[in-house]
LUMZA-784656 format. One record per atom (N, C-alpha, C): atom name; x, y, z. Coordinates in Angstrom, 1 decimal. Each point is the difference from the previous one (the first is absolute). Example, Ala and Ser with C-alpha at 12.3 -4.5 7.8 and 13.67 -1.06 7.14 Angstrom:
// LUMZA-784656
<site><atom>N</atom><u>13.2</u><v>-5.7</v><w>7.8</w></site>
<site><atom>CA</atom><u>-0.9</u><v>1.2</v><w>0.0</w></site>
<site><atom>C</atom><u>0.9</u><v>1.2</v><w>0.0</w></site>
<site><atom>N</atom><u>-0.4</u><v>1.1</v><w>-0.7</w></site>
<site><atom>CA</atom><u>0.9</u><v>1.1</v><w>0.0</w></site>
<site><atom>C</atom><u>-0.8</u><v>1.1</v><w>0.8</w></site>
END
This chain:
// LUMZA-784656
<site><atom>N</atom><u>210.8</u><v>58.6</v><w>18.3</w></site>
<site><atom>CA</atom><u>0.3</u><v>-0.5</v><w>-1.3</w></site>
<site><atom>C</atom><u>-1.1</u><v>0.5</v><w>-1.0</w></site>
<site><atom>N</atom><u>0.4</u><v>0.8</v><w>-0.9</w></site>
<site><atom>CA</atom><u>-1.2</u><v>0.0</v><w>-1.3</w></site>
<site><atom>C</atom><u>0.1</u><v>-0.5</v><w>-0.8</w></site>
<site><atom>N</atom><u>-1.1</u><v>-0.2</v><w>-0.9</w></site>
<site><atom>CA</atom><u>-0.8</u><v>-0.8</v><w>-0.9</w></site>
<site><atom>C</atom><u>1.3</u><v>-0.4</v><w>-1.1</w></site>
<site><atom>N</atom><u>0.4</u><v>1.1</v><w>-0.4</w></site>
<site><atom>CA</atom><u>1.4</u><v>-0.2</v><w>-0.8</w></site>
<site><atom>C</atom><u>0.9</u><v>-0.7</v><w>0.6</w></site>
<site><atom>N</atom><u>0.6</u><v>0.0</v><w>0.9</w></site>
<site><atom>CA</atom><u>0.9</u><v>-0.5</v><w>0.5</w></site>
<site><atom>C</atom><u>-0.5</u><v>-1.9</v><w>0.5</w></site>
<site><atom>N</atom><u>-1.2</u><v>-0.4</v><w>-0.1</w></site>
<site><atom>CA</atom><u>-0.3</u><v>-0.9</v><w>0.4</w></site>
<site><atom>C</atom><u>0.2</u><v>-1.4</v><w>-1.4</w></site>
<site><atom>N</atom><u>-0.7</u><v>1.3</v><w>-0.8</w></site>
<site><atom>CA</atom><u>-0.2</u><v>-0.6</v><w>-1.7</w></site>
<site><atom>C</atom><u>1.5</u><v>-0.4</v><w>-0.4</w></site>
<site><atom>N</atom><u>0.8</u><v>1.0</v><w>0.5</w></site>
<site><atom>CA</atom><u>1.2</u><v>-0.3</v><w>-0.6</w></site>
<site><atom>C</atom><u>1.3</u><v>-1.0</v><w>0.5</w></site>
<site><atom>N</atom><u>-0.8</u><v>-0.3</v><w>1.7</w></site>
<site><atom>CA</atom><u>0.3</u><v>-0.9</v><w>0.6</w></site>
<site><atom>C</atom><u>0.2</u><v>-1.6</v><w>-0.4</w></site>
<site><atom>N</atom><u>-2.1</u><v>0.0</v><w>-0.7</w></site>
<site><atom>CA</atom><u>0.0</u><v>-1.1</v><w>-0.7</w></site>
<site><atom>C</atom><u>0.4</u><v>-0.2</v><w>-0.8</w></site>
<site><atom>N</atom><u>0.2</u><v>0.8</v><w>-1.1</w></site>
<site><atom>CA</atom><u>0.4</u><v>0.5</v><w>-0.9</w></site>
<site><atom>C</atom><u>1.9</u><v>-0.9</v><w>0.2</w></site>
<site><atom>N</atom><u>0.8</u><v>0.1</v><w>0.8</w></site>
<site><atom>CA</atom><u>1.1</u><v>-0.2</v><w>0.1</w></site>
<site><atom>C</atom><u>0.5</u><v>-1.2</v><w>0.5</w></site>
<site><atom>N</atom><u>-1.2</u><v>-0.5</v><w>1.0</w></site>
<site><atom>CA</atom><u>0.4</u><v>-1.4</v><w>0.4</w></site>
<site><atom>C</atom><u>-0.9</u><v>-1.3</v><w>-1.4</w></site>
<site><atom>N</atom><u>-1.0</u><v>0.8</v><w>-0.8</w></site>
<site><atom>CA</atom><u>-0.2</u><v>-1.0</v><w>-1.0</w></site>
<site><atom>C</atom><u>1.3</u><v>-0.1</v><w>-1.3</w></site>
<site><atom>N</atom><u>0.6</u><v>1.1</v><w>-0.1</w></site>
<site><atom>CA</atom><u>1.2</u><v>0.0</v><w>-0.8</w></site>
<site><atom>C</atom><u>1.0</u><v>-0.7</v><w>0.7</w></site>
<site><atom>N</atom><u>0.1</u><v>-0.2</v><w>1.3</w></site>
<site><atom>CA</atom><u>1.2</u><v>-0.7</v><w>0.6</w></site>
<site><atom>C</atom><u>-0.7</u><v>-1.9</v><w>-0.2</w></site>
<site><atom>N</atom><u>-0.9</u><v>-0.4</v><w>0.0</w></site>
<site><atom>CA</atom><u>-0.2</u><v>-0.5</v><w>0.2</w></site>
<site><atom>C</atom><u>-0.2</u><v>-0.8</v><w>-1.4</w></site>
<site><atom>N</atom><u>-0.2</u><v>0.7</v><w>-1.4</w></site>
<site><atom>CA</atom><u>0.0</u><v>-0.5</v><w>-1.5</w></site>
<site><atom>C</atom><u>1.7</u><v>0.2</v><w>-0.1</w></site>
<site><atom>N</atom><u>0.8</u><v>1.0</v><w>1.1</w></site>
<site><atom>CA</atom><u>1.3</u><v>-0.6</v><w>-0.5</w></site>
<site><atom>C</atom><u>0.8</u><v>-0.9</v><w>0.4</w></site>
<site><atom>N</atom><u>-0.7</u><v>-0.8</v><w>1.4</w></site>
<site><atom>CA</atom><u>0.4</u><v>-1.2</v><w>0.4</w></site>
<site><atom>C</atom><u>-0.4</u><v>-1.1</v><w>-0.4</w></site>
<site><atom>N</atom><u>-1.3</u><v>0.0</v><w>-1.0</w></site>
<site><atom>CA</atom><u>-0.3</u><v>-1.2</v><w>-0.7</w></site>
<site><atom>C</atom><u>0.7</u><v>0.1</v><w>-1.2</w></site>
<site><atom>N</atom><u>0.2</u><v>1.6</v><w>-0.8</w></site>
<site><atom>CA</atom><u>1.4</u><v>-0.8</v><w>-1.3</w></site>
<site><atom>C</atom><u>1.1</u><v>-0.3</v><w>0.6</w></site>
<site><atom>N</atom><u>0.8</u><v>0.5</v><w>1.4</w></site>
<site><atom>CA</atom><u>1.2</u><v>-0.8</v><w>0.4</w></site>
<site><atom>C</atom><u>-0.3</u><v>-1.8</v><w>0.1</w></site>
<site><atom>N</atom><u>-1.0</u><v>-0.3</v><w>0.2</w></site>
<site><atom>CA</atom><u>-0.2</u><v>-1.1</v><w>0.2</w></site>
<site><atom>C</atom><u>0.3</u><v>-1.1</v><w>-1.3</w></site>
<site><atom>N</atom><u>-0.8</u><v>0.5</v><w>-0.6</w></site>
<site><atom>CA</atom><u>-0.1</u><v>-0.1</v><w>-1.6</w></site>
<site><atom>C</atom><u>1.4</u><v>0.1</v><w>-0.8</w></site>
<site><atom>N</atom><u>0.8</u><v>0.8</v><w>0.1</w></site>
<site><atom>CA</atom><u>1.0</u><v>0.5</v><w>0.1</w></site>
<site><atom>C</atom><u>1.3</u><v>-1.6</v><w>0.7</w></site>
<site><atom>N</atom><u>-0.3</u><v>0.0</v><w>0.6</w></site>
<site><atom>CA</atom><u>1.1</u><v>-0.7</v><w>0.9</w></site>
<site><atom>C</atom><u>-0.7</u><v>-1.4</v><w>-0.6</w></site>
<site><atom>N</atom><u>-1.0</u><v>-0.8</v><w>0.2</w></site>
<site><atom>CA</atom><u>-0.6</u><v>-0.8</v><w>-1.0</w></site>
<site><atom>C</atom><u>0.7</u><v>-0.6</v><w>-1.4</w></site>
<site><atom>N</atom><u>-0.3</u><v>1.4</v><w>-0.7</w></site>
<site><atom>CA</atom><u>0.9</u><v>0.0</v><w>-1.6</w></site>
<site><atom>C</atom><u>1.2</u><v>-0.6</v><w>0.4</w></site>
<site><atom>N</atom><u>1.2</u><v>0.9</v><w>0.7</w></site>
<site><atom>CA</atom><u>1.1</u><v>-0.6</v><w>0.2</w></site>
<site><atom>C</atom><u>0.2</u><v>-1.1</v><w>0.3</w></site>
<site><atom>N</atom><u>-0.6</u><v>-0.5</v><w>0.9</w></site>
<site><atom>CA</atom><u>-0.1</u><v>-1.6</v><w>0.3</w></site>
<site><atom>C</atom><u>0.1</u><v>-0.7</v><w>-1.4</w></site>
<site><atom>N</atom><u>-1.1</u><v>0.1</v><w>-0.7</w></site>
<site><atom>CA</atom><u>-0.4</u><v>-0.6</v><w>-0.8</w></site>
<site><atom>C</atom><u>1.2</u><v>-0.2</v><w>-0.9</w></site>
<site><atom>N</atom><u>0.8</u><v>1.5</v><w>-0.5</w></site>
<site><atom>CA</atom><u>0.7</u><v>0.0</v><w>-1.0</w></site>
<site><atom>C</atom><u>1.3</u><v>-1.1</v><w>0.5</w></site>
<site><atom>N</atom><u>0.1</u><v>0.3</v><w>1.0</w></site>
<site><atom>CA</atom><u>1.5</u><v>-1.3</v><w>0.3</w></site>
<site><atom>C</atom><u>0.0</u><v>-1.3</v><w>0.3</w></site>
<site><atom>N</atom><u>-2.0</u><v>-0.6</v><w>0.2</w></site>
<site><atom>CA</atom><u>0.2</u><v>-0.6</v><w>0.3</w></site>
<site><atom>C</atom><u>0.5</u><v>-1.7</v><w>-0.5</w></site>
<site><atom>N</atom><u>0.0</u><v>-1.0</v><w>0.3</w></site>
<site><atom>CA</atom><u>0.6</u><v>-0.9</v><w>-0.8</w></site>
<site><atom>C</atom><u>-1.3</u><v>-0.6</v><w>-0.7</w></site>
<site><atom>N</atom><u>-1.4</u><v>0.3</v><w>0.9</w></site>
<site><atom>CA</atom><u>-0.9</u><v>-0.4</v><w>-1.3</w></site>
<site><atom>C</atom><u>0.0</u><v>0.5</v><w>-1.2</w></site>
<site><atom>N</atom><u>0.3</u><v>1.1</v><w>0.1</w></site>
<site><atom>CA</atom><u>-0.4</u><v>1.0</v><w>-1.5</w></site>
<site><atom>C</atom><u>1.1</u><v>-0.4</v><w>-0.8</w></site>
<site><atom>N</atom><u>1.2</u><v>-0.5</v><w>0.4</w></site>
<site><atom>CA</atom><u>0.9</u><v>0.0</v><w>-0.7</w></site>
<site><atom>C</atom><u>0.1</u><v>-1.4</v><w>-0.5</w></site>
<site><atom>N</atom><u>-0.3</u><v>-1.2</v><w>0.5</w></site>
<site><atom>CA</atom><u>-0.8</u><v>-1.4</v><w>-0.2</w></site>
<site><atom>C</atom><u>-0.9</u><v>0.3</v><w>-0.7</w></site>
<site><atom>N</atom><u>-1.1</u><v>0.6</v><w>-0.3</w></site>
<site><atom>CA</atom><u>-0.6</u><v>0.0</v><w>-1.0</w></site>
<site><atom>C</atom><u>0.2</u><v>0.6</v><w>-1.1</w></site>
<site><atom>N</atom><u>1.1</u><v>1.0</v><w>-0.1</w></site>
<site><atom>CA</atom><u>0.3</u><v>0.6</v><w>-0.9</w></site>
<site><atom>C</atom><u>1.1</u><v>-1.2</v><w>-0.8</w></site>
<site><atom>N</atom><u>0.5</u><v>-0.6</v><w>0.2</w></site>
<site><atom>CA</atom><u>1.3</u><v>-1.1</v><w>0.1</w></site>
<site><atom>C</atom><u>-1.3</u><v>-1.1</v><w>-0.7</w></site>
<site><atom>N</atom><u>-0.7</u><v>-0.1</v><w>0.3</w></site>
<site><atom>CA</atom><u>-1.1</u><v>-1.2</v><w>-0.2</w></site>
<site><atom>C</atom><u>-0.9</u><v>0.1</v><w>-1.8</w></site>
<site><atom>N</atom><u>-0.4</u><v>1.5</v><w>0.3</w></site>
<site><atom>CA</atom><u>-0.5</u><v>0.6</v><w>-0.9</w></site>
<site><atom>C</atom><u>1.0</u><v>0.3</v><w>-1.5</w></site>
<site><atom>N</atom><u>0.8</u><v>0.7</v><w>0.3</w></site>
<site><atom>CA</atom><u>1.5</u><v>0.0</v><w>-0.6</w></site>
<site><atom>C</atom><u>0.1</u><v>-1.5</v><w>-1.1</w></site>
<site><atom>N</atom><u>0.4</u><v>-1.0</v><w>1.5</w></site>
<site><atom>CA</atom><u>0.0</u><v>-1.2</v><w>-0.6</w></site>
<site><atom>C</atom><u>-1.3</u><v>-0.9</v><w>-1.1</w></site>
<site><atom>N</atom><u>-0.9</u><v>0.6</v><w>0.2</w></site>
<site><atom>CA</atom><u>-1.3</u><v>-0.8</v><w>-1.1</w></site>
<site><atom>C</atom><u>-0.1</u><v>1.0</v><w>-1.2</w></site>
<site><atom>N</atom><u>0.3</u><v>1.2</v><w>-0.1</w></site>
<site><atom>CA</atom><u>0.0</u><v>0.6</v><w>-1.2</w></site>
<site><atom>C</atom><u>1.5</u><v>-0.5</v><w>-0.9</w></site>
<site><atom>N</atom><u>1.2</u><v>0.1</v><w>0.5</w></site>
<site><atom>CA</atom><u>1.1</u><v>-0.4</v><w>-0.7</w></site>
<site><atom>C</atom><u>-0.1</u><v>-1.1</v><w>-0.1</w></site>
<site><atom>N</atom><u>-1.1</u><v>-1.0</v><w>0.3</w></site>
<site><atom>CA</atom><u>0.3</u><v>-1.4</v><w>-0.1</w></site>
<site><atom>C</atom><u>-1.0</u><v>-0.2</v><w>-1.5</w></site>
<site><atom>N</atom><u>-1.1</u><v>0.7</v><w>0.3</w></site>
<site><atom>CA</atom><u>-1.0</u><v>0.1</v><w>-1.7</w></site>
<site><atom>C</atom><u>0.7</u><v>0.6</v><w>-0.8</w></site>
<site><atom>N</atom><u>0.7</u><v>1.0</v><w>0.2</w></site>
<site><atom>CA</atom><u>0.9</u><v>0.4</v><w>-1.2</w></site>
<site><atom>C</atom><u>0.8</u><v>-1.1</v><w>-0.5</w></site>
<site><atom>N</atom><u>1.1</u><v>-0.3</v><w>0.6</w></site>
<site><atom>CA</atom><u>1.0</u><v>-1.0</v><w>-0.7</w></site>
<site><atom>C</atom><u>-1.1</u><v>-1.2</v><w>-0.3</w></site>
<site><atom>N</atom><u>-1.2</u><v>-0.3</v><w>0.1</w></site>
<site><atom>CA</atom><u>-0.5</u><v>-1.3</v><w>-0.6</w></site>
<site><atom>C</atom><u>-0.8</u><v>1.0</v><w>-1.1</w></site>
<site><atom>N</atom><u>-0.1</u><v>1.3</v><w>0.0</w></site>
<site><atom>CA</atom><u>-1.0</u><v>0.1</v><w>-1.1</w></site>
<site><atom>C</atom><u>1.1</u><v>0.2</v><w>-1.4</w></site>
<site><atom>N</atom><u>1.7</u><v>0.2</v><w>0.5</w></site>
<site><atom>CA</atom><u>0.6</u><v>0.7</v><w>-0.9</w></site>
<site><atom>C</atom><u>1.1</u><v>-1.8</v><w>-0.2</w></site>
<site><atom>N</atom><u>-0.4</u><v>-0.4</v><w>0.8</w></site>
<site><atom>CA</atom><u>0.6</u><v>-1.7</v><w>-0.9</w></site>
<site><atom>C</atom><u>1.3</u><v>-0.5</v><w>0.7</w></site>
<site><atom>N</atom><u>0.1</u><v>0.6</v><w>1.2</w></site>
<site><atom>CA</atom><u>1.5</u><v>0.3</v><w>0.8</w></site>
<site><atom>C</atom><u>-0.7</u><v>-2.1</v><w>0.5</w></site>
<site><atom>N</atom><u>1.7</u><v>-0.7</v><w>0.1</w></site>
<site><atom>CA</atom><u>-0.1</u><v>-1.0</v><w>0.4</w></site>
<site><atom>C</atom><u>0.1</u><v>-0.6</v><w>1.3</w></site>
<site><atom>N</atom><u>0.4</u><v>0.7</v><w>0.8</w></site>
<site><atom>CA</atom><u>0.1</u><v>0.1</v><w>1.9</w></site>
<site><atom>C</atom><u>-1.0</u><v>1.0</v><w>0.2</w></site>
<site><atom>N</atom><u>-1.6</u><v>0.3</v><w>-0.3</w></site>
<site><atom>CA</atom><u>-0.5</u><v>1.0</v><w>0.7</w></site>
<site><atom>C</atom><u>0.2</u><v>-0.2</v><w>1.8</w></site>
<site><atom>N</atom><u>-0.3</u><v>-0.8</v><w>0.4</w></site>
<site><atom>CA</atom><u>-0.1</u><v>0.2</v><w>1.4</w></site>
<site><atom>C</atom><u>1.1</u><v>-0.1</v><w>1.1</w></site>
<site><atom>N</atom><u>1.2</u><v>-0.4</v><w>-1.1</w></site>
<site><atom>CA</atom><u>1.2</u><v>0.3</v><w>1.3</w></site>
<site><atom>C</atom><u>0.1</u><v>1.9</v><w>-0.6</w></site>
<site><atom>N</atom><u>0.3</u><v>0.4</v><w>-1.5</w></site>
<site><atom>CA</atom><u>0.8</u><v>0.9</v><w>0.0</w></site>
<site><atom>C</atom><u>-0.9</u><v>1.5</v><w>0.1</w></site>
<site><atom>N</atom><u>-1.2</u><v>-0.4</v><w>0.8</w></site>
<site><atom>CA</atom><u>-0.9</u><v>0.8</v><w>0.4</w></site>
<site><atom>C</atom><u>0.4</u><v>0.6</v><w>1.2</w></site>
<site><atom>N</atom><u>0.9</u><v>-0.7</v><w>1.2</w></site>
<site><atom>CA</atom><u>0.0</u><v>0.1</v><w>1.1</w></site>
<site><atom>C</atom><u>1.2</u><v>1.1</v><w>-0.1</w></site>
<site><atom>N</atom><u>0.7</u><v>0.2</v><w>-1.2</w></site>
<site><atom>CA</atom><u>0.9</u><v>1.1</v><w>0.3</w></site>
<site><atom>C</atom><u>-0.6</u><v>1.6</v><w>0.3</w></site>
<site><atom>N</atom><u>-1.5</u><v>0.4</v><w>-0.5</w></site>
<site><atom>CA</atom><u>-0.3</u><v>1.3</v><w>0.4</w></site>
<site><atom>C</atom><u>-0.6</u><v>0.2</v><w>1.2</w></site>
<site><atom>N</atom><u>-0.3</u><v>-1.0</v><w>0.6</w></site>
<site><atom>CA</atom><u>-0.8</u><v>0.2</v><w>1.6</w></site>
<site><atom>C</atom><u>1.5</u><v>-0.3</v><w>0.7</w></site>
<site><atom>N</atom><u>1.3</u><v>-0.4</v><w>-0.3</w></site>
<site><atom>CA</atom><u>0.8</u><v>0.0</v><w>1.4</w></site>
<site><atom>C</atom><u>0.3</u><v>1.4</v><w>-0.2</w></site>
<site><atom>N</atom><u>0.4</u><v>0.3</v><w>-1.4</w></site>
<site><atom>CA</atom><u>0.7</u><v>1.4</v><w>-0.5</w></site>
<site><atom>C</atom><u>-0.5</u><v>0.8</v><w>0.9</w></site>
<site><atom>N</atom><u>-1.3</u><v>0.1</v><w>0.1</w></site>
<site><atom>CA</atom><u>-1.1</u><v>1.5</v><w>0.8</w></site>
<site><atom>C</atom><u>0.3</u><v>-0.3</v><w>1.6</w></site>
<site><atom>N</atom><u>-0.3</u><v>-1.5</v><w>0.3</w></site>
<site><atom>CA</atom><u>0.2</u><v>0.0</v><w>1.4</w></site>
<site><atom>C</atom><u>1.6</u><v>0.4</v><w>0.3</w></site>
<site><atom>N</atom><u>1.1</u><v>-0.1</v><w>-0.7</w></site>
<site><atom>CA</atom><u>1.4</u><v>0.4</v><w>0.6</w></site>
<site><atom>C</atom><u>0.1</u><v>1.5</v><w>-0.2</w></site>
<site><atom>N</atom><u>-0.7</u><v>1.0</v><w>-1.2</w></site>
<site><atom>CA</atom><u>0.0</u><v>0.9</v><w>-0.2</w></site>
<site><atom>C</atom><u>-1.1</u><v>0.3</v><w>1.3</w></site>
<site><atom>N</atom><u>-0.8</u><v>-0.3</v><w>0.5</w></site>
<site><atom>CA</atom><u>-0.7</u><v>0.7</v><w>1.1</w></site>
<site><atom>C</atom><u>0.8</u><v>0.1</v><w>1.6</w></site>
<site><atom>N</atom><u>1.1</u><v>-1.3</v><w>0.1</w></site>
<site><atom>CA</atom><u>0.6</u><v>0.0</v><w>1.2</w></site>
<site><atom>C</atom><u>1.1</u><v>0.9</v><w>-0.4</w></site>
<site><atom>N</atom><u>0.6</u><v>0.0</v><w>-1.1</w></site>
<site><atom>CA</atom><u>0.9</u><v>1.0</v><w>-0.2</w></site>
<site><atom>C</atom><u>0.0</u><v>1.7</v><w>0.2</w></site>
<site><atom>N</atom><u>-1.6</u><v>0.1</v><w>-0.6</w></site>
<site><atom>CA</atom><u>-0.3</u><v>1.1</v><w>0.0</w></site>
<site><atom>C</atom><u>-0.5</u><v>0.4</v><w>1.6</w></site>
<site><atom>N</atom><u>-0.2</u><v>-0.5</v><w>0.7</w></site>
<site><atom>CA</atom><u>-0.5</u><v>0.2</v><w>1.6</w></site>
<site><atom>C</atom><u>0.9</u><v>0.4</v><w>0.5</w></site>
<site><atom>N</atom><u>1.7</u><v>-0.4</v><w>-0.3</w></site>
<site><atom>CA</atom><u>0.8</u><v>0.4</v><w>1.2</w></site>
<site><atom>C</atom><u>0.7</u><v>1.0</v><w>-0.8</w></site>
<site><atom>N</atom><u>-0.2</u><v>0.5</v><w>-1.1</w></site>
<site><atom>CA</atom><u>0.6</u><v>1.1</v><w>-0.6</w></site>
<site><atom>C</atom><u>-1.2</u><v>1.3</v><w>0.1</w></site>
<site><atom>N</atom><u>-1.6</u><v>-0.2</v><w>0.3</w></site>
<site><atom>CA</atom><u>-0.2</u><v>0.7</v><w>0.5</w></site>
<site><atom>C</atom><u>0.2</u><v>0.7</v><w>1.1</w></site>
<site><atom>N</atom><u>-0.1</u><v>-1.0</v><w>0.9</w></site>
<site><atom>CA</atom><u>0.9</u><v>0.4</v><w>1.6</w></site>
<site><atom>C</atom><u>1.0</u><v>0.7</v><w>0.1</w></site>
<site><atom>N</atom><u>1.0</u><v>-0.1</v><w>-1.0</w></site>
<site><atom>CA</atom><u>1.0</u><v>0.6</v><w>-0.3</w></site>
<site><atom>C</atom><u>-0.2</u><v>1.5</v><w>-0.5</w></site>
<site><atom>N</atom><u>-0.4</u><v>-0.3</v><w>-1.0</w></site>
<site><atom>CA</atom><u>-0.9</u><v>1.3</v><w>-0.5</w></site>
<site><atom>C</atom><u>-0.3</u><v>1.2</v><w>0.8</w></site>
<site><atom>N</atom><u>-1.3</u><v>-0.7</v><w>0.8</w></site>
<site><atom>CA</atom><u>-0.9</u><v>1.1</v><w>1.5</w></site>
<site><atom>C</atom><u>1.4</u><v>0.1</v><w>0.4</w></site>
<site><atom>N</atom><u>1.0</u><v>-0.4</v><w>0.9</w></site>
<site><atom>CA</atom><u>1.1</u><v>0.0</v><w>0.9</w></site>
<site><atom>C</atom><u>0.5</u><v>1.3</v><w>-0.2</w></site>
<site><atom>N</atom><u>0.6</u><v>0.2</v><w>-1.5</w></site>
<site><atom>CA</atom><u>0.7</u><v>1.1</v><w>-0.7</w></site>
<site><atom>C</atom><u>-1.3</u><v>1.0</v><w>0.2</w></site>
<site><atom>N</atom><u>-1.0</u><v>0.5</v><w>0.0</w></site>
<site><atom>CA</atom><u>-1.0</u><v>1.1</v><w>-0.3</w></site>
<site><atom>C</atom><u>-0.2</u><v>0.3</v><w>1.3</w></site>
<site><atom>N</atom><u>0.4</u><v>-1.2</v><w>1.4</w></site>
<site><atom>CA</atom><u>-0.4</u><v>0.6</v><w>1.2</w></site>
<site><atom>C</atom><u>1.0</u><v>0.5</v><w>0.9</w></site>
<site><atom>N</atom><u>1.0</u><v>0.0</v><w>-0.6</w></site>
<site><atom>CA</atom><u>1.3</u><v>0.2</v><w>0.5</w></site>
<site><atom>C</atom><u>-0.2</u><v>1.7</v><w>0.5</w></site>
END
């Protein structure tokens, strides 16, 4: 084995090896994006900004008629999951 060939050895298992830590990283994100924490907090967060609006803008039910934009996102996220599935289905056909 020469010198070149050794360099490029390393050379190929440290690239395999930075591309199995962005798969990692990679598969991670995904987690993250579906998970029901993220979407609980998004639903949570959602909920405390529309709730200072309608008290800053003089609305008289701020905290029931706040709860309508965090279910909205949560049913548009379950909705949108199985129409993705659908989606991939058709492209892998």
């Amino acid at each position: 084995m020469t010198m070149k060939q050794a360099i490029s050895n390393e050379d190929m298992l440290a690239r395999i090896e930075k591309i199995e830590e962005r798969n990692k990283r990679v598969e991670v994100d995904k987690k993250w994006e579906g998970s029901w924490t993220r979407k609980l907090v998004i639903m949570f967060l959602t909920y405390i900004v529309v709730v200072t609006y309608l008290f800053v803008i003089g609305n008289d039910s701020p905290w029931i008629n706040a709860i309508v934009p965090p279910f909205g996102f949560l049913l548009s996220t379950l909705a949108v999951g199985r129409l993705r599935v659908w989606w991939q289905s058709r492209l892998l056909r």
